[in-house]
C-alpha positions, 0 to 999 in steps of 0.5 A: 500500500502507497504512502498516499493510500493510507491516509485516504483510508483513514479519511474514509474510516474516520468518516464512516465511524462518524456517520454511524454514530450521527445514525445512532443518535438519530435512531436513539432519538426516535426511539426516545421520542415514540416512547414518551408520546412525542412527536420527533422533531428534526429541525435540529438534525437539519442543523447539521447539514444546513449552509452557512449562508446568512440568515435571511429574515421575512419581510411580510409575515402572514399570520393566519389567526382569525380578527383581533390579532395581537402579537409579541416577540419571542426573541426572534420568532414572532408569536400571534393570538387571534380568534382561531387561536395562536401561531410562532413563525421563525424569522424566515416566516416559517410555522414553528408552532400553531394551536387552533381553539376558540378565543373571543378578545385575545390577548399576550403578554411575552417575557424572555422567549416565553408568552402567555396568551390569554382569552379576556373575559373567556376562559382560555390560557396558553403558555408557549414558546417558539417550539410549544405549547408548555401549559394549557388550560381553562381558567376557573372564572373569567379572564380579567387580565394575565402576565409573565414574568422572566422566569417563565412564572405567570399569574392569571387574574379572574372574576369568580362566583359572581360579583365582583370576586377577585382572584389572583392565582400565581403558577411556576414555570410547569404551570402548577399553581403554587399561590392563590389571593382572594379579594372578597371585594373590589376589581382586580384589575391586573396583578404581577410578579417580581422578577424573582418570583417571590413578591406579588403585587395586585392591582384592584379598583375601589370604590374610592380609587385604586390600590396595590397590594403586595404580599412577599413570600407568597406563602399567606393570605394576609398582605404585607403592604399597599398602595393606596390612590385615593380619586385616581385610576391606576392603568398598569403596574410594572416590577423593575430590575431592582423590586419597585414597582412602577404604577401608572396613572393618567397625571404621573408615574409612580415608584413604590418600594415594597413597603408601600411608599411612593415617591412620583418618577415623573409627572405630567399634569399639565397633560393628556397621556396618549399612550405609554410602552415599558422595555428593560426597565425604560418607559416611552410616554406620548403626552398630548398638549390639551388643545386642538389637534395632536401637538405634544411630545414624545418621551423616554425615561430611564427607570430612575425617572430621567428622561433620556430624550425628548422629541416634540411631535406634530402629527397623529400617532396610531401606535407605539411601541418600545422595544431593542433600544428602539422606539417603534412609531406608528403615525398616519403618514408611515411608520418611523424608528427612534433610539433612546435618544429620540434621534431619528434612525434612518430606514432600509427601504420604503415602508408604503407597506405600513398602510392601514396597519393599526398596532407596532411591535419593536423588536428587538433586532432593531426592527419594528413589525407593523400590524394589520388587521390581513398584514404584517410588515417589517421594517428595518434599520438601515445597515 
């Protein structure tokens, strides 16, 4: 045998023992999954064999979910919730998930790679990610509203046994409930965990405003403090890195500690809130002047309160949305990108594509997607 010849031998056995042990593992894989009741799934086998050609992302998304859709991002993939149910397309704007049930006003609420989408005043619940359905069930009353923490816990808030009963019931990240509060009266409105998973804070109506009630520990019945907003309406509560809790109301932004106290982040009194959108511990405000017309300004605040820019605005804002270091606005005349700063970011090509959409997503890869009631369209940073 030459010299030349052996180490093409060698090539060739070195080959051949790496494709039986690929085939073994395939095999193994089927078996495992035929096993358990799963459905095997390849898309990471074709992993191996795919080019390294770049990525290339959709352009158009179409999303076939019934009316009423709403959509979140997943960190790439893009979920949808609609009448006939949800859907995930990848970045490509291929089918990665799809389930099909009944939802009369749907909703989603989505937090690092997971989302739960719900039913309002239904009874259906969904948590996903980009690949599966992880829990799914019908909530014992009607839906009011529902959140999503980063750890994949979540927290389901219904009316019950009529009346106006209100129960918060907080689940891990398997879907078990592990904590229940019960409001013998007033609305709950909205109720949301800590990033830790350890503190509750619930957002009920009065007859004399609004208060949150936190309980820490999870563990009884008995609130460990609240917040109480006499005459006022509370529209959102948010938990920041640290454990305070932004609230927002229609004059101001509150920062609450866990005990209770409050001190006001930002206010604006001499306003008309339009609109507002929460992303990694930042907050976009539209503030309208109280006059004819939609002069007033648009603004985003670090979670200290301070404003990181500030930009006048003229024109109608349909959505907005903040998101990537990025805000997303929807106006009547196109769809235009801001950084943090409020500086204009120029756009990858036309965006005539926007027309009639009514709701914006900012993504975070810099791009934002701008929804329609049969449209979905991407539009991107220039590059």
């Amino acid at each position: 045998m030459s010299g030349e010849e052996k180490p093409k031998r060698k090539w060739r056995r070195l080959v051949g023992i790496a494709f039986s042990l690929i085939l073994f593992a395939v095999l193994t894989y089927i078996a495992a999954a035929l096993i358990t009741g799963n459905r095997p799934d390849f898309a990471w086998l074709s992993g191996l064999f795919s080019s390294r050609a770049p990525v290339q992302h959709a352009d158009e998304y179409d999303f076939d979910v019934g009316r009423e859709k709403v959509v979140a991002d997943l960190g790439g993939p893009l979920a949808a919730a609609g009448t006939f149910g949800l859907q995930v397309l990848d970045v490509n704007g291929n089918e990665r998930l799809r389930d099909t049930f009944r939802l009369s006003s749907p909703a989603i609420n989505a937090e690092n790679g997971r989302a739960i989408v719900f039913d309002i005043g239904g009874a259906a619940i969904r948590v996903i990610n980009e690949t599966q359905v992880l829990v799914s069930f019908e909530a014992a009353g009607d839906v009011v509203s529902a959140s999503i923490n980063r750890n994949g816990w979540f927290c389901v808030n219904t009316q019950e046994g009529g009346g106006l009963r209100g129960v918060a019931t907080v689940y891990n990240d398997r879907g078990s409930a592990v904590y229940k509060v019960n409001l013998a009266s007033g609305f709950v409105f909205s109720a949301v965990l800590s990033p830790d998973s350890k503190s509750l804070a619930v957002l009920n109506l009065t007859d004399n405003g609004s208060r949150i009630t936190f309980y820490h520990g999870l563990n009884k019945q008995e609130p460990d403090s609240s917040f109480e907003l006499t005459g006022g309406l509370i529209l959102d509560i948010k938990y920041l890195s640290g454990g305070d809790l932004i609230a927002v109301t229609a004059d101001a932004l509150y920062r609450i500690d866990k005990t209770g106290t409050s001190s006001i982040m930002y206010d604006y009194y001499d306003d008309r809130l339009g609109a507002y959108s929460f992303y990694d511990g930042f907050i976009a405000l539209h503030l309208l002047d109280y006059g004819v017309g939609y002069g007033g300004r648009l603004v985003i605040l670090d979670e200290k309160g301070v404003p990181a820019g500030e930009l006048a605005t003229s024109r109608e804002i349909i959505s907005m949305s903040l998101g990537g270091g990025c805000l997303a606005v929807l106006r009547n005349n196109g769809l235009m990108l801001y950084d943090m700063s409020l500086e204009e970011l120029p756009l990858s090509g036309e965006n005539d594509g926007v027309a009639g959409a009514g709701r914006v997503l900012a993504l975070r890869s810099g791009a934002a997607l701008a929804v329609g009631e049969y449209t979905a369209v991407i539009v991107r940073i220039d590059t």
